[in-house]
N, C-alpha and C positions, 0 to 999 in steps of 0.2 A: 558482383557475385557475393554472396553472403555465405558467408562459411559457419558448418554447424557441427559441435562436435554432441554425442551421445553417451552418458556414463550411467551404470545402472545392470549391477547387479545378476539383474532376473533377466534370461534371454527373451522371452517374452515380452516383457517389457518394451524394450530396446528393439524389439520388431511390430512392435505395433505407434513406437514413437515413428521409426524411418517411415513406413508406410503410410502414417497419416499426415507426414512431415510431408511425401514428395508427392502425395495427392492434393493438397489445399496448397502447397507451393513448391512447382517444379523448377522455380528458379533457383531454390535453393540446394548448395552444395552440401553433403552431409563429408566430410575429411575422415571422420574417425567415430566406431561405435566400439563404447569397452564394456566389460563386464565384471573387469579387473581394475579398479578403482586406481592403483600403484602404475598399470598400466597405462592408463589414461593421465594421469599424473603427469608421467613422462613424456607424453607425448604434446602436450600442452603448451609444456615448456619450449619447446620447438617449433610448435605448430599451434599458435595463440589465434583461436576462431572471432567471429564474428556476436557468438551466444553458445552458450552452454547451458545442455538437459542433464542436467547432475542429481540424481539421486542422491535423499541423505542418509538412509540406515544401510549402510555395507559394512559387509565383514572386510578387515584389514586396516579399511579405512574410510571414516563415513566422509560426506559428503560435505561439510563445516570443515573437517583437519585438513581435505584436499584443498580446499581452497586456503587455508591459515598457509599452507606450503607454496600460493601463487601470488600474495601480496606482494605489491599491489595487483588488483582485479584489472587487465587493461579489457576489460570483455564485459558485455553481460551474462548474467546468470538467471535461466528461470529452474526452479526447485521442481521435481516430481517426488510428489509426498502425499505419504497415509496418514500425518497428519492431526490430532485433532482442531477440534475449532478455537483451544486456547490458541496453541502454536500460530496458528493460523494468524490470529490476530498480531503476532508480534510481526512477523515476514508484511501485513497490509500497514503498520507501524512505519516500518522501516521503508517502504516503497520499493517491496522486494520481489519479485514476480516466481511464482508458484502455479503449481498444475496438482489438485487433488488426484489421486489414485482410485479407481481406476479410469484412467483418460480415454476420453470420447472423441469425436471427430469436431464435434460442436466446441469443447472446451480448447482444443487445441489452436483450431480456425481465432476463437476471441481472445487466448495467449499470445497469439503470432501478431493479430492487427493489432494490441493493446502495444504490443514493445513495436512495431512498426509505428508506434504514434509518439513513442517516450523512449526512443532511442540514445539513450545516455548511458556512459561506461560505467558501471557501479563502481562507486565513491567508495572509498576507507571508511569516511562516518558511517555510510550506510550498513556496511557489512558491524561493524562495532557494534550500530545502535541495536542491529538485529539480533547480536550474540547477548545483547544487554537485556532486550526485551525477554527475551526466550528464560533469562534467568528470573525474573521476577514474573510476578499477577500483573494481569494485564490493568487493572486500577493503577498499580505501583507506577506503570508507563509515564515518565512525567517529560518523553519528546517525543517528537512525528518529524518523519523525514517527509518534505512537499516537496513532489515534482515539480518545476518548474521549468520554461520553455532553455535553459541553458543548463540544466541540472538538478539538484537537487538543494533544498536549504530547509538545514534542521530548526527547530520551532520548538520551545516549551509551549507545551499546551496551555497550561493555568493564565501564559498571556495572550491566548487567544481571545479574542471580545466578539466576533461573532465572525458566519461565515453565509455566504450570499453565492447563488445560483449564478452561473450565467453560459444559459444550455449545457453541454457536457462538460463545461469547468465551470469554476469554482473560484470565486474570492475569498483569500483570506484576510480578514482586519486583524491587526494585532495590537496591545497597548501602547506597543511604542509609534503607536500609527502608521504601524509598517505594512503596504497593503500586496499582498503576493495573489499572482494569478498563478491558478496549478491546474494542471490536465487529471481530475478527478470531477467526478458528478458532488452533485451535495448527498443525495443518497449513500455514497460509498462515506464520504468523511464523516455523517451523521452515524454511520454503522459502527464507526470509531471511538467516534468523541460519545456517546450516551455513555459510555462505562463513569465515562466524568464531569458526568451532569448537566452536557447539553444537550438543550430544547428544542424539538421544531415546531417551531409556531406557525410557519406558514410555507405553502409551497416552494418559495425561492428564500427562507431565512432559516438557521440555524443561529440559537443564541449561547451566550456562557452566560448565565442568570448570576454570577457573581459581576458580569458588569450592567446589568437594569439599573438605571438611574433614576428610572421610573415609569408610572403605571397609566394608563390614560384608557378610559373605559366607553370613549363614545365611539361610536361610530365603528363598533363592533369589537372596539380594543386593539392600543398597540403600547409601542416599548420605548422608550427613551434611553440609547443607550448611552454607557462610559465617553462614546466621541461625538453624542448629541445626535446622533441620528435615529429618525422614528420609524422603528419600524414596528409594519402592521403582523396583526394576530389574523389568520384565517376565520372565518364563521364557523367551519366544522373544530377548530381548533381552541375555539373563545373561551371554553372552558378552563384551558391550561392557564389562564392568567392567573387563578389561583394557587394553581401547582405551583408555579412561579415564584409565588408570592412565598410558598411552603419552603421550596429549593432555596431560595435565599435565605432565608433565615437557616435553613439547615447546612447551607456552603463560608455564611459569614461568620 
């Protein structure tokens, strides 16, 4: 049985979470909905769920202090938040699970299988890197928390040397040849990494143009990377070999 506790403010809110909670899954048990932040707080501490719908902007006590009050996290946490798209990006940084405002049936349904896929107790780094992110631009971000099938492992970006498809995950190369499989699409990490200057050159390749080793123009053009592997440039994409050519000079 999966136990789900509910914190959040607005009563509305918090009746349109349970009700679309125990339509898309009547297995699960809802233990506790607060509205009372201090409330819920305390009862947490006794009654430690399965996941937590935590609102972050409340009076008394937002939603970042309640939890600074339960370190360590032995739970997961998914955020319901208004949000912008910077914030946003720090919480996809940190591999932090969030629910924009206002929540739909559809959003909720792709919240619930996403952590039924990535069922991992949120980490200390994670919560950290997220409090980290949130302080700076999201340029300034210089780590990503990667899912990975045991947890989570934090990663400087700038050693990332590229990153490769494989159906709904995702390989990461790293320079130290360190190569991680993560339950993320390349779509979602490219929505990430472009703030810092990586390239998609082709359906299943995502590059870091500061590791091109080199440029090879036939046969429609591809890429010699840092760890000697070539990879191709799509034909809608052939253009960018220049861009490429621009980015590095502009990264090195």
């Amino acid at each position: 049985m999966t136990n789900i506790i509910i914190i959040d403010d607005e009563d509305h809110c918090t009746n349109v979470l349970e009700n679309l909670i125990k339509k898309v899954h009547a297995d699960y048990n809802i233990i506790g909905i607060f509205t009372n932040p201090l409330e819920g707080l305390e009862f947490i501490k006794n009654n430690p769920p399965d996941l937590l719908f935590l609102d972050i902007e409340m009076p008394n006590l937002n939603g970042f202090a309640l939890l600074d009050n339960l370190l360590p996290i032995d739970f997961d946490v998914i955020f319901t938040t208004a949000y912008d798209q910077y914030a946003i990006k720090a919480f996809q940084y940190s591999a932090m699970n969030y629910l924009l405002k206002p929540i739909t049936e559809k959003n909720i349904v792709k919240a619930l299988s996403n952590w039924e896929k990535r069922r991992d107790k949120t980490s200390l780094e994670q919560w950290q890197l997220l409090q980290d992110h949130l302080k700076k631009s999201n340029k300034n971000c210089s780590q990503i928390a990667l899912p990975t099938g045991v947890g989570y492992q934090i990663t400087e970006i700038q050693n990332i040397v590229r990153c490769q498809s494989d159906s709904n995950y995702t390989y990461i190369f790293c320079k130290d040849e360190n190569k991680i499989l993560i339950s993320r699409t390349l779509k979602e990490i490219e929505e990430l990494l472009q703030d810092h200057g990586f390239v998609r050159v082709h359906q299943s390749h995502l590059i870091n143009p500061q590791f091109v080793k080199g440029i090879l123009k036939q046969d429609g053009g591809s890429l010699i990377m840092h760890d000697d592997v070539e990879i191709p440039v799509s034909r809608q994409k052939g253009q960018q070999i220049n861009e490429i050519l621009e980015t590095m000079i502009r990264f090195k």
